[in-house]
LUMFI-87056 format. One record per atom (N, C-alpha, C): x, y, z; residue number from 1; residue in three letters. Coordinates in nm, 4 decimals. Layout:
mimar c1=X c2=Y c3=Z nr=NUM rest=ALA .
...
! end
This chain:
mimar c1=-0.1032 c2=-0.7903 c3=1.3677 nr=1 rest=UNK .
mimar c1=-0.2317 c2=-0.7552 c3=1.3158 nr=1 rest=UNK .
mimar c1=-0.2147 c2=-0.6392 c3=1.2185 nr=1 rest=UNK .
mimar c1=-0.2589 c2=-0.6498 c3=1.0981 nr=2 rest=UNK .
mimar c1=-0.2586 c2=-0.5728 c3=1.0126 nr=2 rest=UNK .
mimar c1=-0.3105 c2=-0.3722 c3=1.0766 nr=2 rest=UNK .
mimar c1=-0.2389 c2=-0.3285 c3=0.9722 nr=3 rest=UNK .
mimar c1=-0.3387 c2=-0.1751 c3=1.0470 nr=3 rest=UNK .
mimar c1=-0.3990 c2=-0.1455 c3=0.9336 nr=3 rest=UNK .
mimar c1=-0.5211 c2=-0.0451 c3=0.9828 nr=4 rest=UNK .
mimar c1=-0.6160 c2=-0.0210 c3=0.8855 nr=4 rest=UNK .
mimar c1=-0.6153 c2=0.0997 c3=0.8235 nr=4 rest=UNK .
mimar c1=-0.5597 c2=0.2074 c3=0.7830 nr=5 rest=UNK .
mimar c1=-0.5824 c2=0.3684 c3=0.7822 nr=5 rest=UNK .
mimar c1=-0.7518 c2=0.4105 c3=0.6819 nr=5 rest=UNK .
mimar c1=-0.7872 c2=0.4721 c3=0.7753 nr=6 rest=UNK .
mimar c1=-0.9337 c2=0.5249 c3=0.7400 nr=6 rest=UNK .
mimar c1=-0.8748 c2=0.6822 c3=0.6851 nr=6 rest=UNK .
mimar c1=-0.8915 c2=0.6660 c3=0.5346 nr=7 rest=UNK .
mimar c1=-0.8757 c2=0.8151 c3=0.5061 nr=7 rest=UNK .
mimar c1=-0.9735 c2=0.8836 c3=0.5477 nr=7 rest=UNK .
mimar c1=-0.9616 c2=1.0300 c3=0.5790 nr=8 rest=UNK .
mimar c1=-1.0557 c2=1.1349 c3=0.5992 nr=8 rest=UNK .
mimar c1=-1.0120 c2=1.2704 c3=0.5611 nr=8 rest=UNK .
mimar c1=-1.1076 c2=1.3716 c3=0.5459 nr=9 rest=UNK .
mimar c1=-1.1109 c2=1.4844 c3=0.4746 nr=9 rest=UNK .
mimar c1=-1.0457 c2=1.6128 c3=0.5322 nr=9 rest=UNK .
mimar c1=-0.8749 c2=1.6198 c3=0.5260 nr=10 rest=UNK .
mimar c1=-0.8116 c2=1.6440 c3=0.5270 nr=10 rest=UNK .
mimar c1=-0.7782 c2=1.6900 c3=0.6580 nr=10 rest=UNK .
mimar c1=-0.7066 c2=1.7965 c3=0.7228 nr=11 rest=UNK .
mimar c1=-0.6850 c2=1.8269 c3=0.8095 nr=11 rest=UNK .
mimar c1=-0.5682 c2=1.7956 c3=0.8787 nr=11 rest=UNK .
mimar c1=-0.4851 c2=1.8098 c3=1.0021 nr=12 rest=UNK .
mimar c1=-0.3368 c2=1.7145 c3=1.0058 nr=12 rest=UNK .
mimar c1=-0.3816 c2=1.6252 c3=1.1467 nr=12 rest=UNK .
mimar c1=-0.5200 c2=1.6447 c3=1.2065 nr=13 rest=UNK .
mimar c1=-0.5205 c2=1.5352 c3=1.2977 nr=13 rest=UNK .
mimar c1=-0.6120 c2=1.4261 c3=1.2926 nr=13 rest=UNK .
mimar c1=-0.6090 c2=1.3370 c3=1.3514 nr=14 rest=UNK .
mimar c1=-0.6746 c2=1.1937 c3=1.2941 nr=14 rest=UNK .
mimar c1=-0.8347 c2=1.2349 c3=1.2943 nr=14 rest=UNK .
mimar c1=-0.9408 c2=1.1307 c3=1.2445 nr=15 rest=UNK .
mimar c1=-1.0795 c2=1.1677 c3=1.3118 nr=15 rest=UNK .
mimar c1=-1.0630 c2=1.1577 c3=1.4528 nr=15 rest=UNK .
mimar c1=-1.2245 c2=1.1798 c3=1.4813 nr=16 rest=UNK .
mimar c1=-1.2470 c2=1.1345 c3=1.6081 nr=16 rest=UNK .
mimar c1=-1.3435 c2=1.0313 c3=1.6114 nr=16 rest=UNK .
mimar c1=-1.3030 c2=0.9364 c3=1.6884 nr=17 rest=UNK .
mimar c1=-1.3610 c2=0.7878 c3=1.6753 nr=17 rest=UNK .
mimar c1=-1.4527 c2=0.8168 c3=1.7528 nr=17 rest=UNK .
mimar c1=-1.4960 c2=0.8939 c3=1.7961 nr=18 rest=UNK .
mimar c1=-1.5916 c2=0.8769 c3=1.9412 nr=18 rest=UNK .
mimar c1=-1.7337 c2=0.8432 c3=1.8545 nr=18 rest=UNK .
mimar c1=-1.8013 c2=0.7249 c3=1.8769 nr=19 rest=UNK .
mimar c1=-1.9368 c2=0.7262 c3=1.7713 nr=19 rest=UNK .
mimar c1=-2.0394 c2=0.8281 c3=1.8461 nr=19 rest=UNK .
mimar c1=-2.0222 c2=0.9052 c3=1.9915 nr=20 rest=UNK .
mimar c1=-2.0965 c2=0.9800 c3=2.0133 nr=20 rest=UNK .
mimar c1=-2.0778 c2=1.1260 c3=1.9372 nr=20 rest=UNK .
mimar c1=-1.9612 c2=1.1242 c3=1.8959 nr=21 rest=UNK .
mimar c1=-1.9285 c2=1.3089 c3=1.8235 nr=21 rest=UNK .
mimar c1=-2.0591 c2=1.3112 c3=1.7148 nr=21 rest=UNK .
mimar c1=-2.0719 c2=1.4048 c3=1.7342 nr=22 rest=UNK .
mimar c1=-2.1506 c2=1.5116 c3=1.6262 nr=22 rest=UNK .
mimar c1=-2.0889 c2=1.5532 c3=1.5304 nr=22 rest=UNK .
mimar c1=-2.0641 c2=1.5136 c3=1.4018 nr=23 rest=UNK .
mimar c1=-2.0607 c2=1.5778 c3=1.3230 nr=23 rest=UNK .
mimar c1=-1.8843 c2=1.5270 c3=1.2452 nr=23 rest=UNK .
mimar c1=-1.8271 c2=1.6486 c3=1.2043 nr=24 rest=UNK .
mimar c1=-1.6993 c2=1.5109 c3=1.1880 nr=24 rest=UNK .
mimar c1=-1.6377 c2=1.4095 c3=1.1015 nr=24 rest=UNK .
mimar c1=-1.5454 c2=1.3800 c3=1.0631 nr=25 rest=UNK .
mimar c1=-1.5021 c2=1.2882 c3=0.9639 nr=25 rest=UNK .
mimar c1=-1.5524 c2=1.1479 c3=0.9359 nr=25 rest=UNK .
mimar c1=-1.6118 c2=1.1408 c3=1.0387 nr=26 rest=UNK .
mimar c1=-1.6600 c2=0.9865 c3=1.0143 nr=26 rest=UNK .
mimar c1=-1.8174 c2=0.9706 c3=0.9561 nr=26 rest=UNK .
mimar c1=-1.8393 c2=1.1482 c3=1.0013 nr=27 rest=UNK .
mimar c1=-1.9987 c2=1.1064 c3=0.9450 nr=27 rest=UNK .
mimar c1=-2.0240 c2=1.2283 c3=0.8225 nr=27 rest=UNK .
mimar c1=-1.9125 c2=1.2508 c3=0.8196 nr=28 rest=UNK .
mimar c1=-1.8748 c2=1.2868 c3=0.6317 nr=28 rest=UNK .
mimar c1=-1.7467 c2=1.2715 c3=0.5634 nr=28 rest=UNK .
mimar c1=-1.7362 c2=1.1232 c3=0.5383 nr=29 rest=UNK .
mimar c1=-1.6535 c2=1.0754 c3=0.5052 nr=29 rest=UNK .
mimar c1=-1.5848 c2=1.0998 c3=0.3935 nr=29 rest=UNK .
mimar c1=-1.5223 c2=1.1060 c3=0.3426 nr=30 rest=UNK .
mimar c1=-1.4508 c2=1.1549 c3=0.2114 nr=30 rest=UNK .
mimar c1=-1.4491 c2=1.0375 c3=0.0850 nr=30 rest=UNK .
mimar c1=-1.4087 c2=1.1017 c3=-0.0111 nr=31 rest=UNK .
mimar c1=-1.4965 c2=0.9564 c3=-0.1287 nr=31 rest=UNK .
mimar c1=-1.3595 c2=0.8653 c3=-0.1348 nr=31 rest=UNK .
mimar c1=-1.2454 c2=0.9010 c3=-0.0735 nr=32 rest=UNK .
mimar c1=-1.1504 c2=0.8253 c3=-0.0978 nr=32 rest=UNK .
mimar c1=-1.1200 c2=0.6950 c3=-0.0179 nr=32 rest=UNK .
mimar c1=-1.0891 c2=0.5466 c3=-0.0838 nr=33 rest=UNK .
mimar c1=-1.1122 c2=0.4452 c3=-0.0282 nr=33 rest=UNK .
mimar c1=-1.0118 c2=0.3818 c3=0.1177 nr=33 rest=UNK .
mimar c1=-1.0650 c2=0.3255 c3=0.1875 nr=34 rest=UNK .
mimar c1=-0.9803 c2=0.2975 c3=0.3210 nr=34 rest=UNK .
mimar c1=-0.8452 c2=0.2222 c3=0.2310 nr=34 rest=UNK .
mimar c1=-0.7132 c2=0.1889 c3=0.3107 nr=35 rest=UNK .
mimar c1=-0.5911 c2=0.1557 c3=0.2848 nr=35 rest=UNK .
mimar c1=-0.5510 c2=0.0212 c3=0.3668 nr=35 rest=UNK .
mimar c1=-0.5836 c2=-0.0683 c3=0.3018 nr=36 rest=UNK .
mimar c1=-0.4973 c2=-0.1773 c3=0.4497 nr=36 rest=UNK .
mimar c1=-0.4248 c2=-0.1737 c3=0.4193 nr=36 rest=UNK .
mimar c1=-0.2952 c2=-0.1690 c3=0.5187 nr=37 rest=UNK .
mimar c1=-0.1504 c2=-0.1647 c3=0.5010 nr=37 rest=UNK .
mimar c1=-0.0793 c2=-0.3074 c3=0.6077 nr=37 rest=UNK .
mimar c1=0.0306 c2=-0.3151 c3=0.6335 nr=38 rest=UNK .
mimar c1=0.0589 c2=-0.3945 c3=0.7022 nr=38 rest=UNK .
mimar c1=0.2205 c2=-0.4153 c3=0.6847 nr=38 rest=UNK .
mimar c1=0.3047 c2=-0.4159 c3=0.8284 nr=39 rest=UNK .
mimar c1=0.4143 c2=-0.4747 c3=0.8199 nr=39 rest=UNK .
mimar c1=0.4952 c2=-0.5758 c3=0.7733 nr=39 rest=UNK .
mimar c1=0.6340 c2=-0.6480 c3=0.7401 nr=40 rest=UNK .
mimar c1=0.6627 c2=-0.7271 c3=0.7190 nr=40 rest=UNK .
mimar c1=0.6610 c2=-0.8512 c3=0.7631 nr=40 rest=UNK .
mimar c1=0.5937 c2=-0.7782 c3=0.9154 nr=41 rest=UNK .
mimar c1=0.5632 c2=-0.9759 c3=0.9766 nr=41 rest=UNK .
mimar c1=0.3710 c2=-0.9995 c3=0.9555 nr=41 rest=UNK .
mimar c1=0.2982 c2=-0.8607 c3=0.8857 nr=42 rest=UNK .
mimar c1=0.1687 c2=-0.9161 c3=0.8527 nr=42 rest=UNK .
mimar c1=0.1596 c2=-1.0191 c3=0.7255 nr=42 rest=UNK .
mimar c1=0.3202 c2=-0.9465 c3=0.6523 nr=43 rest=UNK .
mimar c1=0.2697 c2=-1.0239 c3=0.5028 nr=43 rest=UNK .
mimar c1=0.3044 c2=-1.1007 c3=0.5339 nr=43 rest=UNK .
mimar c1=0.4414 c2=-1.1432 c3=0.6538 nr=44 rest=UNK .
mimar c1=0.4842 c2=-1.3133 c3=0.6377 nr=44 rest=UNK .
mimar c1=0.3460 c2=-1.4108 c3=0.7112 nr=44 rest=UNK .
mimar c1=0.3128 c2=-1.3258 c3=0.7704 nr=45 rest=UNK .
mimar c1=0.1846 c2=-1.4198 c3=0.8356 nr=45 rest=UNK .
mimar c1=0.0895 c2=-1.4571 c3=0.7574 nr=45 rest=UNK .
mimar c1=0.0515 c2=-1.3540 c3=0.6634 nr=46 rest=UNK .
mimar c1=-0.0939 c2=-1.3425 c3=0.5443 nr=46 rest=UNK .
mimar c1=-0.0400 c2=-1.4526 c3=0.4358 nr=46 rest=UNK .
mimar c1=0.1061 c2=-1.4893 c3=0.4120 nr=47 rest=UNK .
mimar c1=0.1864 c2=-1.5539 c3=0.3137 nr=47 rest=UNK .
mimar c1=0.1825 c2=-1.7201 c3=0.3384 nr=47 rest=UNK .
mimar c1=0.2802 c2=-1.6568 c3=0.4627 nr=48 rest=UNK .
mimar c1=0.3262 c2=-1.7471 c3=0.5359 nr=48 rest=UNK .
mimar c1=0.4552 c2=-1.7887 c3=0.4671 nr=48 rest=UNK .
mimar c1=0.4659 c2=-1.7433 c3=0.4023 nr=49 rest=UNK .
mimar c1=0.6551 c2=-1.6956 c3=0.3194 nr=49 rest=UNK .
mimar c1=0.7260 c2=-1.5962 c3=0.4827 nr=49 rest=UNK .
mimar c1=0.8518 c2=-1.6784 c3=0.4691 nr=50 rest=UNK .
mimar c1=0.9597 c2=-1.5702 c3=0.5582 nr=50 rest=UNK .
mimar c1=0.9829 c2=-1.4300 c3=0.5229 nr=50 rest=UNK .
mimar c1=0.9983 c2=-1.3696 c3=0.6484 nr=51 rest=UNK .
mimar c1=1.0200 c2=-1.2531 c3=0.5945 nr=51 rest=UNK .
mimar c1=1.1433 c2=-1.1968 c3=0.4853 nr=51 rest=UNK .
mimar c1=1.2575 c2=-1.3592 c3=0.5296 nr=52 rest=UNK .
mimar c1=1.3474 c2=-1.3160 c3=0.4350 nr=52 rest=UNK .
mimar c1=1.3240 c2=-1.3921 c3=0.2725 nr=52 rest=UNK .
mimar c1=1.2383 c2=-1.4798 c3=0.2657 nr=53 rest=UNK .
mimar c1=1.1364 c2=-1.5240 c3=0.1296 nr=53 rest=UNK .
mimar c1=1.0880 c2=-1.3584 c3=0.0663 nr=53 rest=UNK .
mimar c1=1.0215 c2=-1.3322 c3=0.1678 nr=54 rest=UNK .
mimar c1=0.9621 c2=-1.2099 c3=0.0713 nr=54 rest=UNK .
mimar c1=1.0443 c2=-1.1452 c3=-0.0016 nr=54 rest=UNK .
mimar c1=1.1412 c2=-1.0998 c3=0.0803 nr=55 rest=UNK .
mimar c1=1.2418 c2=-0.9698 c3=0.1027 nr=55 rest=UNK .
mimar c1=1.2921 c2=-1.0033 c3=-0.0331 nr=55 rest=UNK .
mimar c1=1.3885 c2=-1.1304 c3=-0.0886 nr=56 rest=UNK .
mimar c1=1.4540 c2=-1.1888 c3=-0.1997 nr=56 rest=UNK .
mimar c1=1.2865 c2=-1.1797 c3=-0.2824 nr=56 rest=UNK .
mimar c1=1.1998 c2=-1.2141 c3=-0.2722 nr=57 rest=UNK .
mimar c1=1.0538 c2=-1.1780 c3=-0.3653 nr=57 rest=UNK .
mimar c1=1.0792 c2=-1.0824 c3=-0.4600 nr=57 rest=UNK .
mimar c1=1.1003 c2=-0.9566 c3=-0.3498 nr=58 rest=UNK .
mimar c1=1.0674 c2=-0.8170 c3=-0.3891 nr=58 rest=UNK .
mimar c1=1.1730 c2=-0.8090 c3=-0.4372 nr=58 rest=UNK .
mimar c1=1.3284 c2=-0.8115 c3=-0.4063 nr=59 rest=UNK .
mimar c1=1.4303 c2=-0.7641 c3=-0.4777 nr=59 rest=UNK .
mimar c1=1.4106 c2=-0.7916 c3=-0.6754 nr=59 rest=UNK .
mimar c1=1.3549 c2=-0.9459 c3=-0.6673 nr=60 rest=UNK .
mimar c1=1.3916 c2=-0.9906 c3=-0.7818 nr=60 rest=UNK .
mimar c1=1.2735 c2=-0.9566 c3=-0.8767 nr=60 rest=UNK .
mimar c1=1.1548 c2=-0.8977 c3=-0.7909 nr=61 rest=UNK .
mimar c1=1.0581 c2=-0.8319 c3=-0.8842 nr=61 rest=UNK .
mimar c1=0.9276 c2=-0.9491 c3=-0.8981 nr=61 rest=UNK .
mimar c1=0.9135 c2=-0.9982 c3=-0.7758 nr=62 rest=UNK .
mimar c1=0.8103 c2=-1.1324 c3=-0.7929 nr=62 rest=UNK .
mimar c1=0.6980 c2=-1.0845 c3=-0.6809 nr=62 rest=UNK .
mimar c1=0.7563 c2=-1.0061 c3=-0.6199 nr=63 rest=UNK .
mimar c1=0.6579 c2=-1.0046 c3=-0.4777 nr=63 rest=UNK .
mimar c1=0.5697 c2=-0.8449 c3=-0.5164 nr=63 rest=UNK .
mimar c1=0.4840 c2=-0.7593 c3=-0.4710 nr=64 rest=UNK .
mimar c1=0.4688 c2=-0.6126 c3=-0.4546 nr=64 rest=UNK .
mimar c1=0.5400 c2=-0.5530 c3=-0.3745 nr=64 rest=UNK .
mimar c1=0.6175 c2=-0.4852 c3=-0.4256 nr=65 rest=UNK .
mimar c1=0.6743 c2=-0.3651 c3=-0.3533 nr=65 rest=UNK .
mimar c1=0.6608 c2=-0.2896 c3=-0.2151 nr=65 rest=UNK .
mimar c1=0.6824 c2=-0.3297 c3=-0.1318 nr=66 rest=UNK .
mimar c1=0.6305 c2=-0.2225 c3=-0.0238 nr=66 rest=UNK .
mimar c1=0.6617 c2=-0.0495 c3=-0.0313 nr=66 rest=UNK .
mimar c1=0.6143 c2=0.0120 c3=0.0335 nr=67 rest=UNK .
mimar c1=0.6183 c2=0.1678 c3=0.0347 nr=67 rest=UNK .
mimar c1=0.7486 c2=0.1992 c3=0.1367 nr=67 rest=UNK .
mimar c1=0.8058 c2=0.2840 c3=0.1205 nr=68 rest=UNK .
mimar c1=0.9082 c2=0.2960 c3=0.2470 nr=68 rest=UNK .
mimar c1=0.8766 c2=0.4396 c3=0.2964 nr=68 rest=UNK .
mimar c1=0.8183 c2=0.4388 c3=0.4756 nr=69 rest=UNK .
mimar c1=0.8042 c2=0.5555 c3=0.5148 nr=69 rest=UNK .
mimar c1=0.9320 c2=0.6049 c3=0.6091 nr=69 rest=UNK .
mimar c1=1.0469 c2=0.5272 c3=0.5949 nr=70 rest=UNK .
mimar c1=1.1652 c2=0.5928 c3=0.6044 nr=70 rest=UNK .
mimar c1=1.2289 c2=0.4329 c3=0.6293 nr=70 rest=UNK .
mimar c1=1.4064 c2=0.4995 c3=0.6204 nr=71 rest=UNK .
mimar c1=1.4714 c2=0.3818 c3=0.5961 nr=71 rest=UNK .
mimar c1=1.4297 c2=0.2898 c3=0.7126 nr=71 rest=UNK .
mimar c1=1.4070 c2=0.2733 c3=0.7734 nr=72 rest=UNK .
mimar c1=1.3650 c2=0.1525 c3=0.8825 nr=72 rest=UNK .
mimar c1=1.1886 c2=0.0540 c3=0.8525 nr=72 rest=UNK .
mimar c1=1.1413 c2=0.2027 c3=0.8335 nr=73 rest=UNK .
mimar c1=1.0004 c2=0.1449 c3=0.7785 nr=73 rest=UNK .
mimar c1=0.9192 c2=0.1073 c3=0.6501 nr=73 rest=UNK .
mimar c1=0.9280 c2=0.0013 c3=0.6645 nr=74 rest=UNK .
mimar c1=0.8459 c2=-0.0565 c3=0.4741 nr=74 rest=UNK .
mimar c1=0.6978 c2=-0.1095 c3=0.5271 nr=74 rest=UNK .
mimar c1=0.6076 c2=-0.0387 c3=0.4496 nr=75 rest=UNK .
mimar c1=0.4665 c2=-0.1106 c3=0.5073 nr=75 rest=UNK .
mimar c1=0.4360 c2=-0.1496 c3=0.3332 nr=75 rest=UNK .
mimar c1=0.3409 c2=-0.2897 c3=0.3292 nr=76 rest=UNK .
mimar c1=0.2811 c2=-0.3431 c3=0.1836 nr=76 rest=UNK .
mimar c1=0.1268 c2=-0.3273 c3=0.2143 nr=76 rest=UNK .
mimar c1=0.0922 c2=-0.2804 c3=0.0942 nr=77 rest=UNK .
mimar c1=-0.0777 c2=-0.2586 c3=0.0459 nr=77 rest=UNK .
mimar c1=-0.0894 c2=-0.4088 c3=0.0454 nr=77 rest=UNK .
mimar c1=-0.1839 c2=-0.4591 c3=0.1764 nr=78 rest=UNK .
mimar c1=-0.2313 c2=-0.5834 c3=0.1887 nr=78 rest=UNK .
mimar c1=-0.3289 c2=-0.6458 c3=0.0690 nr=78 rest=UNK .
mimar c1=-0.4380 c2=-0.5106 c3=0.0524 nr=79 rest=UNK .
mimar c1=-0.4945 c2=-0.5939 c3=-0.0941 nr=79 rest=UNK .
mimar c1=-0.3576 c2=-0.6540 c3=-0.2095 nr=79 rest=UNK .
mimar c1=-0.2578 c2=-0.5074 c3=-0.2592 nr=80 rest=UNK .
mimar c1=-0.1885 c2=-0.5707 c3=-0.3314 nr=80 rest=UNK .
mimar c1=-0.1403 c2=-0.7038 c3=-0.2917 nr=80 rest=UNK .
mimar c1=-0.0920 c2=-0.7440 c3=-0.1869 nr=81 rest=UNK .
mimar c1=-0.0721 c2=-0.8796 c3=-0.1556 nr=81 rest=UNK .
mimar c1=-0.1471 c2=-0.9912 c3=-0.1242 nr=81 rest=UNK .
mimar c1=-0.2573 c2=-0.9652 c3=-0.0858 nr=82 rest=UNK .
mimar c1=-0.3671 c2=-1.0673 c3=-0.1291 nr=82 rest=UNK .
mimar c1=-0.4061 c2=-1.0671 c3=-0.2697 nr=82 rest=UNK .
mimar c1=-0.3909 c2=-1.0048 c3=-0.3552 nr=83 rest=UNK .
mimar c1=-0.4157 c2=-1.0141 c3=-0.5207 nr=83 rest=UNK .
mimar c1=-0.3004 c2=-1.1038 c3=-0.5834 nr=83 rest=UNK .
mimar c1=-0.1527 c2=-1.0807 c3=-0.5130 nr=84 rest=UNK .
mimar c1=-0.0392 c2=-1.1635 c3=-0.5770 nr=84 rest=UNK .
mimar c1=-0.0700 c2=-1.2972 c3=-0.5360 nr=84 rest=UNK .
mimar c1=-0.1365 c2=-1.3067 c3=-0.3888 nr=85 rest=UNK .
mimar c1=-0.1209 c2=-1.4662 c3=-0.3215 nr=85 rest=UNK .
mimar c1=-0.2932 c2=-1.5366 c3=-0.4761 nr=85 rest=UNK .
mimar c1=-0.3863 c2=-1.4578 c3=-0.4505 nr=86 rest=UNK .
mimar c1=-0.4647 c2=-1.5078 c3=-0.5735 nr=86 rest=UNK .
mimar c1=-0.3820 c2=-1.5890 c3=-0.7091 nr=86 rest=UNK .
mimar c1=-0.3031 c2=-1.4252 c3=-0.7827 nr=87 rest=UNK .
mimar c1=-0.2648 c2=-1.4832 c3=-0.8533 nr=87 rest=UNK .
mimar c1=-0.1272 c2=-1.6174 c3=-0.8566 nr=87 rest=UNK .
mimar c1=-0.0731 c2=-1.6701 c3=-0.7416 nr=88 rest=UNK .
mimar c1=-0.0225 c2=-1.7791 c3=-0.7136 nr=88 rest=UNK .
mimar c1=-0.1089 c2=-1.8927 c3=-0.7132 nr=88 rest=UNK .
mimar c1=-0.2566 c2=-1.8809 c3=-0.6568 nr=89 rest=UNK .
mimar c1=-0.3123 c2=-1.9858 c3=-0.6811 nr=89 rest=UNK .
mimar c1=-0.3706 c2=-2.0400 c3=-0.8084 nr=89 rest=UNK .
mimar c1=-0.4048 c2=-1.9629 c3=-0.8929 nr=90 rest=UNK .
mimar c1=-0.4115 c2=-1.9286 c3=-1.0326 nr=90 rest=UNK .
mimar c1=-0.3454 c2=-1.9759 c3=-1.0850 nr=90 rest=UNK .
mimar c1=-0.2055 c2=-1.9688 c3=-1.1468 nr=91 rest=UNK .
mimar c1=-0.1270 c2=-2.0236 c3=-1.2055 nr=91 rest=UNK .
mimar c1=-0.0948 c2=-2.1734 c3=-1.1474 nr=91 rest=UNK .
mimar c1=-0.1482 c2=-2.1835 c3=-1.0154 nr=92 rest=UNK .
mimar c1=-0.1212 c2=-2.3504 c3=-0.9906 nr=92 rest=UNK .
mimar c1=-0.2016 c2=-2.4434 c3=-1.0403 nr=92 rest=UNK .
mimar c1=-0.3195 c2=-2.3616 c3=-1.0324 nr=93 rest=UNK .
mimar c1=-0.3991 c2=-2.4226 c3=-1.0953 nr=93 rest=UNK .
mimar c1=-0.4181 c2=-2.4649 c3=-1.2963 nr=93 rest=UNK .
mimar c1=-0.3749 c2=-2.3947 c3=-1.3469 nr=94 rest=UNK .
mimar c1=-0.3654 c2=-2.4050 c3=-1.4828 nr=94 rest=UNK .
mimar c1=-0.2369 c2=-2.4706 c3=-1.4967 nr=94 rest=UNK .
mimar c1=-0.1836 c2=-2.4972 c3=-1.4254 nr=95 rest=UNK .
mimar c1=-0.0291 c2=-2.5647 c3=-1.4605 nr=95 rest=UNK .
mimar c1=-0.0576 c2=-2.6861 c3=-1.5138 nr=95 rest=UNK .
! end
């Protein structure tokens, strides 16, 4: 399942989800837009390309890039990858 990160207005600990809090990041939200992100087995799922399809994708400059939050971890901006799977259907179509 994809993860979602809810930006909020700064600070180093998360909001607080509680919908009973008073006051708080969630109910002054910051103008900056939420992030879906997602692992390499969200995009193979969202794709349905292998993870090692993608992987050769990205090397050769066909797929979006994932972010690397250290050498073990690569997460991809799910919009960016729902915009590439668009533009795949796109070009099938005009073919």
């Amino acid at each position: 399942m994809p993860l979602e990160f809810l930006t909020y207005g700064g600070g180093s600990s998360p909001p607080n989800l509680n919908p009973n809090h008073k006051g708080g990041p969630l109910h002054h939200p910051s103008n900056k837009p939420s992030i879906r992100v997602g692992k390499i087995r969200d995009v193979a799922h969202l794709t349905k390309l292998a993870p090692s399809t993608i992987r050769a994708k990205v090397r050769v400059g066909d797929f979006p890039a994932p972010a690397r939050l250290s050498y073990k971890i690569a997460i991809w901006n799910l919009d960016a990858v729902e915009s590439w799977l668009l533009s795949q259907f796109d070009r099938a179509v005009t073919q």
